[in-house]
Each structure stands twice: as C-alpha cells, then as structure tokens.
N, C-alpha and C positions, 0 to 999 in steps of 0.2 A: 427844368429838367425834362427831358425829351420820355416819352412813354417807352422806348426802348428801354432807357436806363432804370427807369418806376419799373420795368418788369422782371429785369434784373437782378434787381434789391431785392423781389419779393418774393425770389426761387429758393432764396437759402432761408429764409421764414417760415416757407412754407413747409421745407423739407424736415427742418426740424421740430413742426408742431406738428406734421404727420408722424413722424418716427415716435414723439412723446406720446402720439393718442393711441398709436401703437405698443409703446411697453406699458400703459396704461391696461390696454385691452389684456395681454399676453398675462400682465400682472394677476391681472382677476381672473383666468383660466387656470391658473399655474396652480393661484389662492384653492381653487373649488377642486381641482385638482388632487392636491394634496391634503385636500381635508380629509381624504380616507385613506383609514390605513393602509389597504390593501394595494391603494395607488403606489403607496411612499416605500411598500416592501418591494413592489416590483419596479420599480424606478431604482431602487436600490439592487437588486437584482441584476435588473441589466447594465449596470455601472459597472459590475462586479465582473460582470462576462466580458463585458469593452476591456475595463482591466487589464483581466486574464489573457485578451488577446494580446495586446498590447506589449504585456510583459514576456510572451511566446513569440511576438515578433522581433523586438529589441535582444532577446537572449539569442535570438536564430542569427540575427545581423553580426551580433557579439562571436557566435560561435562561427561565421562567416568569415569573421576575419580574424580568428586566432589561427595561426596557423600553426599551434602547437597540435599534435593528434593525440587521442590516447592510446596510454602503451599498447603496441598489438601484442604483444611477446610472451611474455617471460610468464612462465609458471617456477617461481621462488622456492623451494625446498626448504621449508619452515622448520625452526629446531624444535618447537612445540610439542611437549612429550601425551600418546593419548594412548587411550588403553581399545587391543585389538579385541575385534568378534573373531573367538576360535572355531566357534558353532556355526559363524553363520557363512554361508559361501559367499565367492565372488560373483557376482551376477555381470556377465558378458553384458555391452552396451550395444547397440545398434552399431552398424559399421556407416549409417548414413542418417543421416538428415528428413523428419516425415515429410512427404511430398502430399501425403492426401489434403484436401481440402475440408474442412471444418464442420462437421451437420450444423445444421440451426440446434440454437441452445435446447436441451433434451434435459427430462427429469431424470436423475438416476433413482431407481428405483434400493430401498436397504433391499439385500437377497436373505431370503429364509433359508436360506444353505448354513452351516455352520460357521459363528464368527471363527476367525483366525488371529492370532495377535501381529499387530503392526511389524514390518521385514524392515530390518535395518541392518543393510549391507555393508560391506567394504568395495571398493571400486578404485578405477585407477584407470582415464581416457585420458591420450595426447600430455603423456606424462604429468597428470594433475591427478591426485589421490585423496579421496572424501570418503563420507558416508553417506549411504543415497537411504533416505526414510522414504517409504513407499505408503502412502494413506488409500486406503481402497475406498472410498466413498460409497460401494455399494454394498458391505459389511454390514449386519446389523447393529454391530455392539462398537465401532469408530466414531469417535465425536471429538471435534473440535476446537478449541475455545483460547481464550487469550488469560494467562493469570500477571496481574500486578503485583508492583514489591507491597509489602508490608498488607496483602490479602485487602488492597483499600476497593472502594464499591466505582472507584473512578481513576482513569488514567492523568498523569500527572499534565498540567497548564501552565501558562504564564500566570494566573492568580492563586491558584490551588496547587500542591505536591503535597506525596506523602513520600518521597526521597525514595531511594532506592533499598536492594537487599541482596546480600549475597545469595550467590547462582545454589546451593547446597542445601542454602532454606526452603529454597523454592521448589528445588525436588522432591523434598523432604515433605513439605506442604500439600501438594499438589496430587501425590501419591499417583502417575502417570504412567502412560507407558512410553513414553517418549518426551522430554522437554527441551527446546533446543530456543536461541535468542530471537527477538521480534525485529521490532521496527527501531528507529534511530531515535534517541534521546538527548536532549541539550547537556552541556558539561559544568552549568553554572547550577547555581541552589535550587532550581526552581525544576531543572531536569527534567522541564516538560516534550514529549512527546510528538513524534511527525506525526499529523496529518490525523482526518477523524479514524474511529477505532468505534466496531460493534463484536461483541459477544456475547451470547449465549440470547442475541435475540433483543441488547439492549446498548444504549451506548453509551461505550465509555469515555469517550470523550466528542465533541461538536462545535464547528466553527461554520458556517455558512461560506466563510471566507476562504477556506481551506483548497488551494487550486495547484499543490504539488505534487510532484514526485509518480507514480503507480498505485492503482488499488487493488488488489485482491478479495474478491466480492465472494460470497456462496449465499444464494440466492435459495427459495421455495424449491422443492425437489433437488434438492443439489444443485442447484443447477451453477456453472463455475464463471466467472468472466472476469476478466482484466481491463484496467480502464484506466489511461494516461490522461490526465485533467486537461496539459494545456494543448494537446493535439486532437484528444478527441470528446471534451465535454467532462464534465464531471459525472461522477458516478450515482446513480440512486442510493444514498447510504441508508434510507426508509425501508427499502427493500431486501435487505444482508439480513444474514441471522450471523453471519459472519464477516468481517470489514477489517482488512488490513492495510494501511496503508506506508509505502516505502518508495525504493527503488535505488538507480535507476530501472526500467525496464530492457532486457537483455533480447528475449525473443521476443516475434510478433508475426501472429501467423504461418509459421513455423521457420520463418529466417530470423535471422542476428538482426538486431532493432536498436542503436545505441543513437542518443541525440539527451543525452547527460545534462546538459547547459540549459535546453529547450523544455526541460524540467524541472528548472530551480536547482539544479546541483552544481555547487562551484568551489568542495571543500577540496583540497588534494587527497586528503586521505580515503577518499572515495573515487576520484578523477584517477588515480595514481594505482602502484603495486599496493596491493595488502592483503590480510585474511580475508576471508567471503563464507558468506552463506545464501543461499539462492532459494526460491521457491519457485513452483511451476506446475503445469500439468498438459498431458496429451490431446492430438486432437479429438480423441474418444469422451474427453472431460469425467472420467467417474473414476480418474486418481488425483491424488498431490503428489508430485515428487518433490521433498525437503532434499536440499543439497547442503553438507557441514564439511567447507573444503580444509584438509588438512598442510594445505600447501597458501603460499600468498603468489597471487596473481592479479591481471590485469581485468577490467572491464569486458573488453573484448574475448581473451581467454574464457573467462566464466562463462560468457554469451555461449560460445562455442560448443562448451562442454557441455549447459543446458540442452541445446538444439541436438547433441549428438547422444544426450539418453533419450531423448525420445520428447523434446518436450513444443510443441505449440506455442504456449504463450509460458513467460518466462518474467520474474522480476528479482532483480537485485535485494537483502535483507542485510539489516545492521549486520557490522563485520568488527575488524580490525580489536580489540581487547575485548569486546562484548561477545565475539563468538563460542559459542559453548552447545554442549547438545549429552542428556543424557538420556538411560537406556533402562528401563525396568528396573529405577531405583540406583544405577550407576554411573557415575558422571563417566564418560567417556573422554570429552574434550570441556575442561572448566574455562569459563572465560577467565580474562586479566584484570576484572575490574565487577561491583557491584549491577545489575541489571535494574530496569523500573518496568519492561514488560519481559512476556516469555511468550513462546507457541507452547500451548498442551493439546498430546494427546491421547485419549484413550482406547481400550479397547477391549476383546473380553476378558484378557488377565490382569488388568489394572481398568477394573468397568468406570463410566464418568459415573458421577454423584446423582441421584435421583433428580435435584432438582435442573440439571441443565439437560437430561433427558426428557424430562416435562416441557422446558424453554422449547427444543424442537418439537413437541405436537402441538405445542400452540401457535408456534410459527407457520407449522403444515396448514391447520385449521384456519390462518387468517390472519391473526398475531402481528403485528408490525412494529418495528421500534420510534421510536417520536422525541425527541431530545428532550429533555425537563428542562423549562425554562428559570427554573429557579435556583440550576446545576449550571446549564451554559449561558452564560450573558447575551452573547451577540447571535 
C-alpha cells in the first residue's frame, strides 16, 4: 500500500479520536459546570429567555402571514342592562391624543391635602360609552390590592384552586370603594389564572416561566410601569407591591400599540368584538384610569378610546362575561359568570383594612416580596 493511501486511512481515525477526546473534555466541563446550583439556575434562565424569543419570533412570522386584521370598527351597542351615576357628571375627554413625552419614572408623593373618594364617571368617546374610575395615586387614603374568590391566601394554578365566587360576595366581602374584574382565568376546574400576580406587597401566585401577555407594575413611591414580556423583557415582579398581569397591551408611549399574537394571544373572543375592560394611566403617572366599557367592541376601538382619555400606556383586562364593576357597595355592571380575582379599591369612605396599610410602609421602608418555595414549585 503506497503512503499516500496509509495516510488517507488515517485521517478519518484520527478525526474521530479527536472529536471523542473532545466530548470527553467538554463532558467534564459540563460535569463541574453544573455541579453548582447557581450554574443550573442560570443555564435554565437563559434557555428560558431563548425561548421566549423564539416564541415572539414564530408568533411575528405567524402573525406576518395571517392576513386576517383585527376588527378596526365597530363599537356594538350591548343590551346589557347597568345601573346610571345620577350624581356624578360626565367628564369631557381630551379632544386629542398626549403628545408629551414621558419624565423618567418619578415617586409620587401620598398629598396631605384631604383624601377625596375615588370619581367614577359616566362617559361616552367615538360612540363607546363606559365608566371611567379615576385612582389618584397621590391621595392619602387610595390603596390598591387584588382580592380572590373564596378570600383564599393564593391565586388559583394548574395544581392548586380554590374555584371561584360570585361577583356580590366579593363586594359584599371586600367592603370597597370600587370593585371591578381582574385578569383572565382558565374555564376548566382548576380556573387557574394569567400570569404572576402581587398584592398587597406579596405574591399571589409565581412561575419563573411566566413570559405573557402585559404587566401592570406599582413599584416603591408609586412609581407606575407597564411591561410586555415578549417584546420588551420581563418585569421585575420582586419589585411590585402591586403585579398585574393581562392584556393585550393597547397603548404604548402614548400611541395605539396592538401586536396581540406577539403576545400569546390567539383566543377569538379576545381577537374578535366583545365586552372590555381596560386599564391604564397618563404620561404624569400618579393616576389609574380603570375603563368598564358598557358597549362590546374591537381591540383596536378600545386602544383608541384609551389614548383619547388621556392615557400613555394602556392594557387590555379580562372582558366578555367576567366584566363587572361596582361602586360603594353597588354593583353597577354584574358580570355573567362567577369571578376567581377582582381589582379592589379604596379609599377615605370605604378606608383599606389596617393591615394592607401596614403592607405599604414596609414596602416604602424596604420590604420586597420573594415567592415561597413551598407555595410555587417551579
């Protein structure tokens, strides 16, 4: 045999005892690697973020080539019978759209002026007619918080529920001054809940994994932010004393913001016409505006109307049989169907309970919420 051909033979020999000394090597990096936790949690981590991109890319592609739109139109004239504020006026809306640009996140200070009890209007933009709940965040005596059916200490999961409860208990319980529906819940037994959830400084429910929809954050000093997982990161949910999460997200930055699909959303009954309910707030950040629209409309409609009270960032809130919202003890608009969360708020005529008044100065002072690991699994 000619040395050409002996040298020949010996290239694929040799290619594959390198490659084997090679995952040899790689093998025991990998080993010493993962021998620490803290390796295996951030390895897990960034898998988690690839993911996520992943899944924001393939929904973009998907929503690239449906060329179905969503409805721009129609605000629906709902038969929905709801009981009118004769006391309270109509509050004109802005004839336009904010143009200002955003300060850097600012503490809102509570004012030592006298509390006022939370304004909840009747309204009517672009032929769509809601109630606009107006949260002044810089109020002394407003507070926040998220209540659960059946008063349980945790929001409902795929292992854990404590099922739901009608909307009448909950006001009845809660003794507020406003109670209006949350975030979206599954429709099978377990009726667990979109996305992590904090209140009153603690949380109510925790997934690591958790990379849907919009979150509505209040942050140390008030401070407000809105944060869409797959386009712009996930949210610090360590840092909330308050954590909502839903969507889609409507405004952003103070224009119309819809990209529905690019968010995990692909029911129709959220894609499509229906009831709504909307949250949001100005580029001033030291209100909420709760929207409980009395009409069923479009994605884009809702966006619309947000932006044209006045709001900066905007997100879409459970709708369609779950909407409901009542008013110092009166249900105004009852939902169609049993609830598993609510928005509560209070204020000086319906004061919050001492101990979630406590929740916020420990939160001022330092206080951070931490998942209990023997409550979340993953």
């Amino acid at each position: 045999m000619s040395k050409r051909k002996q040298s020949e033979g010996c290239r694929p020999m040799l290619r594959r005892t390198f490659l084997f000394l090679t995952g040899i090597a790689l093998a025991r990096v990998a080993a010493d690697y993962f021998a620490s936790a803290q390796n295996r949690d951030s390895f897990l981590s960034l898998m988690g973020q690839l993911w996520q991109k992943s899944l924001a890319f393939l929904s973009s592609i998907q929503s690239n080539q449906t060329a179905q739109p969503l409805p721009n139109n129609p605000v629906v004239k709902s038969a929905k019978t709801n009981q009118p504020l004769p006391s309270n006026p109509i509050v004109k809306s802005p004839e336009s759209s904010p143009a200002a640009q955003p300060s850097q996140p600012q503490f809102i200070k509570r004012s030592a002026k006298q509390a006022k009890p939370v304004q909840v209007s009747s309204q009517n933009v672009d032929g769509a007619s809601f109630y606009l709940t107006t949260i002044d965040l810089a109020d002394p005596e407003i507070y926040i918080t998220i209540g659960l059916a059946n008063n349980a200490d945790f929001a409902n999961t795929s292992k854990v529920t404590r099922g739901d409860e009608p909307f009448e208990n909950m006001v009845a319980r809660y003794r507020a001054a406003v109670l209006a529906n949350g975030t979206f819940f599954g429709k099978d037994e377990q009726k667990s809940v979109l996305g992590n959830m904090v209140a009153a400084g603690k949380f109510l429910k925790y997934s690591r994994w958790e990379n849907y929809g919009t979150t509505l954050g209040i942050k140390a000093g008030n401070q407000l932010e809105m944060v869409t997982a797959r386009t712009e990161g996930k949210p610090d949910w360590s840092q909330h004393w308050f954590s909502l999460t839903c969507g889609p997200r409507l405004v952003k930055g103070g224009k119309v913001w819809l990209s529905p699909l690019s968010e995990g959303f692909k029911d129709s009954h959220v894609l499509g016409v229906g009831s709504r309910t909307a949250i949001g707030f100005p580029a001033s950040r030291d209100k909420l505006f709760l929207v409980t629209f009395l009409d069923s409309l479009s994605l884009e409609a809702e966006a619309k109307v947000m932006q044209r009270i006045g709001c900066f960032e905007a997100m879409n809130l459970d709708g369609g049989a779950s909407v409901g919202l009542a008013h110092q003890g009166e249900i105004l608009l009852p939902p169609g169907r049993n609830l598993t969360n609510v928005l509560v708020v209070y204020d000086r005529e319906y004061p919050a309970p001492a101990q979630l008044k406590e929740s916020w100065e420990r939160f001022q002072k330092g206080s951070r919420p931490s998942p209990d690991p023997s409550v979340f699994f993953d």
